[in-house]
C-alpha positions as CSV (number, residue, x, y, z in Angstrom):
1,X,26.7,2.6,-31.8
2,X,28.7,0.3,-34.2
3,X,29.5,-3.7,-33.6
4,X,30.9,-4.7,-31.0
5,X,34.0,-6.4,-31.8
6,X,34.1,-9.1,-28.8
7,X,31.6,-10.8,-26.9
8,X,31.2,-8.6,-24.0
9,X,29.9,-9.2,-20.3
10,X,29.2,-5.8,-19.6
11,X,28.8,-2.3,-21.3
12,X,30.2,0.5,-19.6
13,X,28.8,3.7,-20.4
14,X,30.0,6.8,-19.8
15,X,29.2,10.4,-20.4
16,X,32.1,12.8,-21.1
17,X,31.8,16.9,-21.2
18,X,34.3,19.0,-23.2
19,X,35.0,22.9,-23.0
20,X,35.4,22.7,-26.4
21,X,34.8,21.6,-29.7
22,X,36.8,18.0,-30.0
23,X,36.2,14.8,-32.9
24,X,35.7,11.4,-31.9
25,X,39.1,10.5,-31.9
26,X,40.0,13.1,-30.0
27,X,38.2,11.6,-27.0
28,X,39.3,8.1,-27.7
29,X,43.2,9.6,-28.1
30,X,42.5,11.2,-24.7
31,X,41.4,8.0,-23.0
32,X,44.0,5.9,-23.8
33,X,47.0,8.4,-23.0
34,X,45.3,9.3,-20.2
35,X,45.2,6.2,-18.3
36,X,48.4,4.8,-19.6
37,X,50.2,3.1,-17.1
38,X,47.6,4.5,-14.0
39,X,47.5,0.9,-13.1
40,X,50.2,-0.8,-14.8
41,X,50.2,-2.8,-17.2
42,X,47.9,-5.1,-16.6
43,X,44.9,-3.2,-16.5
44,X,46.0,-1.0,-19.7
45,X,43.1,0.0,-21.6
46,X,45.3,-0.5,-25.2
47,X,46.4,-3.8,-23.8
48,X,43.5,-5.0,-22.8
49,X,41.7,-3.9,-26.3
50,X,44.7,-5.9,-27.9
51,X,44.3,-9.1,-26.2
52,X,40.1,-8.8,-26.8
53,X,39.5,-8.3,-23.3
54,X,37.8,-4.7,-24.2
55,X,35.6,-4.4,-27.5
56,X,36.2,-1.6,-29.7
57,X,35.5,2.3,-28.0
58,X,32.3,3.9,-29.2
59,X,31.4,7.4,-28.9
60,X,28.4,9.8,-30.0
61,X,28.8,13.5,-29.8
62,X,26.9,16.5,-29.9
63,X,28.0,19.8,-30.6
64,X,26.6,23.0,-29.0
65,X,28.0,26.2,-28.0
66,X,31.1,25.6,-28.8
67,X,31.0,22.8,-26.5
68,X,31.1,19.1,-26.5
69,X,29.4,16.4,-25.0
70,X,29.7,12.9,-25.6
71,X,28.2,9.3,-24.8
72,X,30.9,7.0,-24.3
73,X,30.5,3.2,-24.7
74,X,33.0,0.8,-23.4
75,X,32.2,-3.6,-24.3
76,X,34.4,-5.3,-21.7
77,X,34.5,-9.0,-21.5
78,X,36.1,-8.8,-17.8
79,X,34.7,-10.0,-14.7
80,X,32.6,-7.5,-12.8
81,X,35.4,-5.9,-10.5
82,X,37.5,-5.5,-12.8
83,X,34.8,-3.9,-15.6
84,X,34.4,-1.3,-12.4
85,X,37.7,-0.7,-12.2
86,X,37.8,0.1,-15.7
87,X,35.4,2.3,-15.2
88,X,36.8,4.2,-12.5
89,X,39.6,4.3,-14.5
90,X,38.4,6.3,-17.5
91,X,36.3,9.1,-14.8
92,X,40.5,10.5,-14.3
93,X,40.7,11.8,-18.0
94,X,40.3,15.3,-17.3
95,X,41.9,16.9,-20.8
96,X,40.6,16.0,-24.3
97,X,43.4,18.1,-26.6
98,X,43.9,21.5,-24.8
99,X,40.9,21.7,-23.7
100,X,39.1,20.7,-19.8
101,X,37.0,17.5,-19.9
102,X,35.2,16.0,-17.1
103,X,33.8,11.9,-17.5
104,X,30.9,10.3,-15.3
105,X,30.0,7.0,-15.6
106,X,26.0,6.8,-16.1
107,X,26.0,2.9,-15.5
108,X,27.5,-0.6,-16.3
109,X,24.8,-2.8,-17.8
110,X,25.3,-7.0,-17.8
111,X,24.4,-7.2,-21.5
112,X,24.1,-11.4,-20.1
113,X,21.1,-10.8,-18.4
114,X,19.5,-8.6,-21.1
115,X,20.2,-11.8,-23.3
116,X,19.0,-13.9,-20.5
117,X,15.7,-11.6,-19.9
118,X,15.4,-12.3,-23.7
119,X,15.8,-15.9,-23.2
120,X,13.7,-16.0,-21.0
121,X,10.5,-13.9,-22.3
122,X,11.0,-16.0,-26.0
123,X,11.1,-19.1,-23.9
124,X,7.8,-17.8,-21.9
125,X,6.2,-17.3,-25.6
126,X,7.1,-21.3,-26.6
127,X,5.9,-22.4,-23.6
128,X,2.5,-21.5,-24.9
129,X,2.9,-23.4,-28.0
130,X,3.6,-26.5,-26.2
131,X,2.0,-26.0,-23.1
132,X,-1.2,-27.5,-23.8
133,X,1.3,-31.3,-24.7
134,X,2.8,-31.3,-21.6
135,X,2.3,-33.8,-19.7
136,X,0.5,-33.7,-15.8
137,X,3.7,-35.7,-14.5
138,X,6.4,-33.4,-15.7
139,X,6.4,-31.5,-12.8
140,X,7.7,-34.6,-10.5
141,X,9.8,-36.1,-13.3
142,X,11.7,-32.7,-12.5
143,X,11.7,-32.5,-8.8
144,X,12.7,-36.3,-8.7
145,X,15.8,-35.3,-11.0
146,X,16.7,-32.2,-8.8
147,X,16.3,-34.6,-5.7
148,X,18.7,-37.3,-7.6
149,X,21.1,-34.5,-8.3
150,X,21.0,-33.3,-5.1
151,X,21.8,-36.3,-3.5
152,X,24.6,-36.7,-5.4
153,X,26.3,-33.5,-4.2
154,X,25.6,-34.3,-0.6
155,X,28.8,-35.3,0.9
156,X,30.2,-37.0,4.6
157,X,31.9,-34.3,6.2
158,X,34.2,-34.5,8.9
159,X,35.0,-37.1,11.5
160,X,31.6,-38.3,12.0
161,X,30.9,-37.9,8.5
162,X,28.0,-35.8,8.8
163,X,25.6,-35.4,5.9
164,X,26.5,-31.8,4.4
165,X,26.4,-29.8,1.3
166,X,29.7,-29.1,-1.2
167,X,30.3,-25.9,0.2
168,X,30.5,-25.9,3.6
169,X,34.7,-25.6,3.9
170,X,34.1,-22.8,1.1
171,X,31.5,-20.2,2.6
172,X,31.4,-18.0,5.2
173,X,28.8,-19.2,6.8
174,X,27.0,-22.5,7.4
175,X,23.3,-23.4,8.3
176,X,22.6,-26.0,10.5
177,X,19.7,-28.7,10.2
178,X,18.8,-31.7,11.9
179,X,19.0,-34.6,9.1
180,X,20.5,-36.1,6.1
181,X,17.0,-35.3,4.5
182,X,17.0,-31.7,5.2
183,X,20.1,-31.4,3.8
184,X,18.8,-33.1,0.6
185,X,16.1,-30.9,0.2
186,X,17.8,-27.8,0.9
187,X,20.8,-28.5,-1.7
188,X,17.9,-29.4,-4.5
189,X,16.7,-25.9,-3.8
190,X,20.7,-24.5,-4.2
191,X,21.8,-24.2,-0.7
192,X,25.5,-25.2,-0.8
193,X,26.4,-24.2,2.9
194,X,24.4,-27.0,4.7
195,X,25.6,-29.6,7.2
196,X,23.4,-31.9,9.5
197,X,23.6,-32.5,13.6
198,X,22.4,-36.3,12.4
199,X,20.3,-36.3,15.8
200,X,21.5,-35.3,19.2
201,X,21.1,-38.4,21.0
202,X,24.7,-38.5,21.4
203,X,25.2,-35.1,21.6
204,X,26.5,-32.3,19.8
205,X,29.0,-33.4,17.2
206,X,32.8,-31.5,17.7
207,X,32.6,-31.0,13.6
208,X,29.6,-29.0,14.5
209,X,31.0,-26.8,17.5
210,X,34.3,-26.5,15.5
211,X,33.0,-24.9,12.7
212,X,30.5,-22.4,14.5
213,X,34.0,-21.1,16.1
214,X,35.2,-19.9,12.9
215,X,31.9,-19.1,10.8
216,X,28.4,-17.3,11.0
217,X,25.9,-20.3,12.1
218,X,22.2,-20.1,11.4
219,X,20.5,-22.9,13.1
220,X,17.6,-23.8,10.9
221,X,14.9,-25.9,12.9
222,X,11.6,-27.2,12.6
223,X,8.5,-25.7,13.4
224,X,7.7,-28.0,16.1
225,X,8.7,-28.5,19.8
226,X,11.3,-31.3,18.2
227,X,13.1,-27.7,16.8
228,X,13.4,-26.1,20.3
229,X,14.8,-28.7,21.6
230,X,17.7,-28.8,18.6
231,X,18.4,-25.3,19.2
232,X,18.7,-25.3,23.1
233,X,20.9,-28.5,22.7
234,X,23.1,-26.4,20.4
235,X,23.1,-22.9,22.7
236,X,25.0,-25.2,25.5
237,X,28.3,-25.7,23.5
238,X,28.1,-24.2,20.2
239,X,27.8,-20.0,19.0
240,X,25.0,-19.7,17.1
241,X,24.3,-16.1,15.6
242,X,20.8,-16.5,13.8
243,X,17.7,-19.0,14.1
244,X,15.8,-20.0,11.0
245,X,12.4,-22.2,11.8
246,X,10.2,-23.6,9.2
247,X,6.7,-23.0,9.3
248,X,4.5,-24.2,12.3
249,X,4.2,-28.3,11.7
250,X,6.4,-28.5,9.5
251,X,9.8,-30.3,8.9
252,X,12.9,-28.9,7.2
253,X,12.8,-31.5,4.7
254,X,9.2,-30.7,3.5
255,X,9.6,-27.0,3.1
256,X,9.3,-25.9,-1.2
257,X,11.9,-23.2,-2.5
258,X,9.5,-20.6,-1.6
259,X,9.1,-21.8,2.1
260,X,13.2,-21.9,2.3
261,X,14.0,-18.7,1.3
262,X,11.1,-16.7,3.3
263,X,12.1,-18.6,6.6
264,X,15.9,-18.0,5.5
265,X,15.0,-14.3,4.9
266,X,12.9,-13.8,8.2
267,X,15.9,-15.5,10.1
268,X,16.6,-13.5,13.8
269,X,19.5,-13.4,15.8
270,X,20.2,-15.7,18.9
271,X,19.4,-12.8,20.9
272,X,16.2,-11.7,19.6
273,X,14.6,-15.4,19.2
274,X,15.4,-15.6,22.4
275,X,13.6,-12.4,23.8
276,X,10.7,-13.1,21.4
277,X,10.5,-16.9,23.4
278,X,10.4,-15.3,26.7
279,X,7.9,-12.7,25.8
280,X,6.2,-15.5,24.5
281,X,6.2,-17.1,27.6
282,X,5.0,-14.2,29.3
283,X,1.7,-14.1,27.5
284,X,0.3,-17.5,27.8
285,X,-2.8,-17.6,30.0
286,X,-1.4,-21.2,32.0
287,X,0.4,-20.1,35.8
288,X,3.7,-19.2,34.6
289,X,7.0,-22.0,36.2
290,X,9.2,-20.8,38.8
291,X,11.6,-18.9,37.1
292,X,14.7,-20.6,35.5
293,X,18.0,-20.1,36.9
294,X,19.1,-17.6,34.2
295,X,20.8,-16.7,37.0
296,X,19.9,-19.1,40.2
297,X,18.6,-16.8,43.0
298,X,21.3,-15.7,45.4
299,X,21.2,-14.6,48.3
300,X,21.1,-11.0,48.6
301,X,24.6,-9.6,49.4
302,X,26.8,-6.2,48.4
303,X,27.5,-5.8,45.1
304,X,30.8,-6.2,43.7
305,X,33.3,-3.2,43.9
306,X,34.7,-2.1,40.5
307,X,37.3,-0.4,40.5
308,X,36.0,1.5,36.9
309,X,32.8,3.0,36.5
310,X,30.5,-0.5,35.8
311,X,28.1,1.9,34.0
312,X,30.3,3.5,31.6
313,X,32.1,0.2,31.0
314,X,28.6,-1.7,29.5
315,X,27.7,1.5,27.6
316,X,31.8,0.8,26.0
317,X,31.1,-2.4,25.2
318,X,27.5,-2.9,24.1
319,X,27.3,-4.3,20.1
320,X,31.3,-5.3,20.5
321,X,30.8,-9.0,21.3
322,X,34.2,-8.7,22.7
323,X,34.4,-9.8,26.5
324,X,37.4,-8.7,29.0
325,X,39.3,-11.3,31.4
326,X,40.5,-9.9,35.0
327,X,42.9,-11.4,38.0
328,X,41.5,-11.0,41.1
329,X,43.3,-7.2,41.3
330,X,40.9,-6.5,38.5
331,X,44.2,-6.1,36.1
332,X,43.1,-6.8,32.5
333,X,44.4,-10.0,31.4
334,X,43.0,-10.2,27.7
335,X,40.3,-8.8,25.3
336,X,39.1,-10.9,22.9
337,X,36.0,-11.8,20.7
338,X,33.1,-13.4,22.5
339,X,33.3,-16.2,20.4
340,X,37.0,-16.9,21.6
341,X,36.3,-17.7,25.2
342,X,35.4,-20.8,25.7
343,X,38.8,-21.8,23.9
344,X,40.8,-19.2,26.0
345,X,39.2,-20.6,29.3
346,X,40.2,-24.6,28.4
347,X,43.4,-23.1,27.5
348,X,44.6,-20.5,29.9
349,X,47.3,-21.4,32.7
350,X,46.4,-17.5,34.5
351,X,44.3,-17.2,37.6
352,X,41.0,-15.6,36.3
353,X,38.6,-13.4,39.0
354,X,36.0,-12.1,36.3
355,X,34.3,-12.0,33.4
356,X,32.9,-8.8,31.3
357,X,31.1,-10.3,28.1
358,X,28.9,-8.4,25.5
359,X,27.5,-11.7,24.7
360,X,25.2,-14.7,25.9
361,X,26.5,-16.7,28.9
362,X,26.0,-20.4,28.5
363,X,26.4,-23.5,30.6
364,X,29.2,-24.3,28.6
365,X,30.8,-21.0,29.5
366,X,30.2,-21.2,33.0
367,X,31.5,-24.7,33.4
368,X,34.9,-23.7,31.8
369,X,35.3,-20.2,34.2
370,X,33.9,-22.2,37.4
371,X,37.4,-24.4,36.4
372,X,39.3,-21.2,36.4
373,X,38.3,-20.3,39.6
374,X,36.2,-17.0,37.8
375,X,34.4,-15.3,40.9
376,X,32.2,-13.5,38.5
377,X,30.3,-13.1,35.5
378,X,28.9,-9.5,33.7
379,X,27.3,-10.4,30.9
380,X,24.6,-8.8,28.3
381,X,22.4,-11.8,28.5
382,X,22.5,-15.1,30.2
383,X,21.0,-18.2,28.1
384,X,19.5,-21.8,29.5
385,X,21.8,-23.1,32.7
386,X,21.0,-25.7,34.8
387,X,24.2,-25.3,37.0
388,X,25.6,-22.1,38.6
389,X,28.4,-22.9,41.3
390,X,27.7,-21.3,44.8
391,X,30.6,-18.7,44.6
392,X,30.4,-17.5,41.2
393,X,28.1,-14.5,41.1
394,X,26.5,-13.8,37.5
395,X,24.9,-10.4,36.6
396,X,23.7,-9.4,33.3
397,X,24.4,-5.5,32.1
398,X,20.6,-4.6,32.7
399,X,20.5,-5.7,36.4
400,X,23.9,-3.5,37.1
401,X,22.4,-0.8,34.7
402,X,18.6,-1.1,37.2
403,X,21.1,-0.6,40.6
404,X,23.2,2.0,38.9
């Protein structure tokens, strides 16, 4: 393969079969005409060579049997979509001259991390020329920089100005901690997505409960009983969707790089942390409590008539997290995404008589439907409550799915 004649991101190679004999440029003529135009101009294979964003076509044949095939490579200094759509691009040339020609891409190599693998293993080889200078301290000269720098990008985010990392507007999703020093440590370890409760001594901040309504929350706590308590301070007014914990002990802020990412990595949902709590519970050799009101023993009374099949309908919506809203006919007011509901409860001006959630029921929840008037509750799980009014029944899917 000649030079390449820009410096390219990514090498796109390709392997082309022709039912016939065909020359070099033969194949290169067919690839250009043949995508012409396909998707506009913009993405033009001879425009794209002009303006240096694709290096210069190379191609090896071999002849055999009056057949040719042919390894096609293709330098592109693109970004990675658009290098695969380049790609996909050249597998619709189907003619080289008169004869049929089929093209598969065999892969698209990142030629910058082959030069940073190289980087890396000739820097692996100084290191032993110098290694035996270094000095004992270098180590902490380097994590006291990363903390310095880390500092610096730790920002006051929203009304209360809570500690947080530069990326929490940007991402998708945000992870939780308790202080401004967990935040430090995780944004020296390159966690952009953080932001801190600052303590809960005056309670959840709205910034905080805001913001899990419109992303993916991991709550990351300690490994203490300090931890728990975070969590089940959060589960009253805020959706939570996975639960991090350090190590048994130990404090966010203390955890190394290595420590972060396995505790990020073994993260659980809200739903499984809590049925690994309770079973938990279950095992430990002390007299168990009297049972939470998860829902407060009620007296024991005829079920509630549905006027659908209660069965069917939980089997529907298990794994949705949608819940439905219905007036006291049982007509269906709204469907909506679990997350939603404790914004369409404040909200709503319509009489509600029930609740059908694929989700967990918290105290927050059940303060805002006993203000509707909401008779009653069907829920997939019920979290933590330590209120439940009198005439609002609440039944979770596997106590209808024992009587059914």
């Amino acid at each position: 393969m000649g030079a390449l004649t820009i410096v390219a991101k990514y090498m796109i190679v390709a392997q082309m079969e022709v039912n016939g004999g065909v020359d070099k440029s033969d194949i290169i003529g067919a690839l250009f005409s043949q995508t012409e135009g396909l998707l506009g101009k913009d993405m033009d294979l001879r425009e794209l060579q002009m303006m240096g964003r694709v290096g210069r076509i190379e191609v090896d044949i071999v002849e055999k049997n009056g057949k040719t095939k042919a390894k096609i490579y293709i330098p592109s200094n693109l970004d990675r979509y658009e290098t695969a759509l380049i790609a996909a691009l050249i597998e619709s040339v189907e003619r080289v001259g008169p004869y049929p020609a089929s093209v598969k891409v065999l892969e698209i190599r990142d030629l910058r991390e082959e030069k940073r693998k190289r980087i890396v293993d000739r820097a692996r080889e100084l290191v032993k020329l110098i290694e035996e200078e270094i000095l004992p301290d270098t180590k902490e000269i380097i994590d006291k920089l990363k903390e310095d720098v880390a500092k610096a990008e730790v920002v006051e985010y929203g009304p209360e100005k809570l500690p947080a990392g530069p990326d929490v507007d940007k991402s998708d999703s945000i992870i939780i901690v308790e202080g401004r020093a967990d935040v430090v440590n995780l944004v020296k370890h390159g966690y952009r997505n953080i932001i801190a409760l600052e303590g809960i001594s005056r309670g959840i901040p709205q910034t905080i409960i805001d913001l899990s309504k419109k992303k993916s929350v991991t709550v990351f706590i300690d490994g203490d009983k300090g931890g728990e308590l975070v969590l089940k301070e959060l589960m009253k007014v805020a959706h939570i969707d996975y639960v991090a914990r350090a190590p048994p002990g130990k404090e966010v802020e203390q955890l190394t790089a290595k420590e972060i990412a396995k505790a990020i990595r073994n993260k659980m949902t809200l739903e499984e942390w809590l049925a690994q709590q309770k079973a938990a519970g279950e095992k430990t050799e002390t007299p168990p409590p009297p049972p939470p009101a998860q829902p407060p023993a009620q007296p024991q009374e005829a079920m509630p008539q549905f006027p659908f099949d209660i069965a069917k309908k939980i089997e529907e919506m298990l794994g949705t997290l949608e819940a439905e809203i219905y007036d006291a006919n049982w007509t269906l007011l709204k469907k909506m995404p679990v997350r939603e509901l404790p914004d369409f409860l404040a909200a709503t001006g319509d009489s509600v008589y029930a609740v059908v959630m694929d989700g967990i029921t918290t105290q927050r929840i059940v303060d805002l439907a006993a203000k509707k008037g909401v008779k009653l509750i069907v829920t997939a799980r019920v979290g933590p409550l330590t209120k439940v009014p009198e005439d609002m029944k609440i039944l979770t899917f596997e106590q209808l799915q024992k009587i059914q």
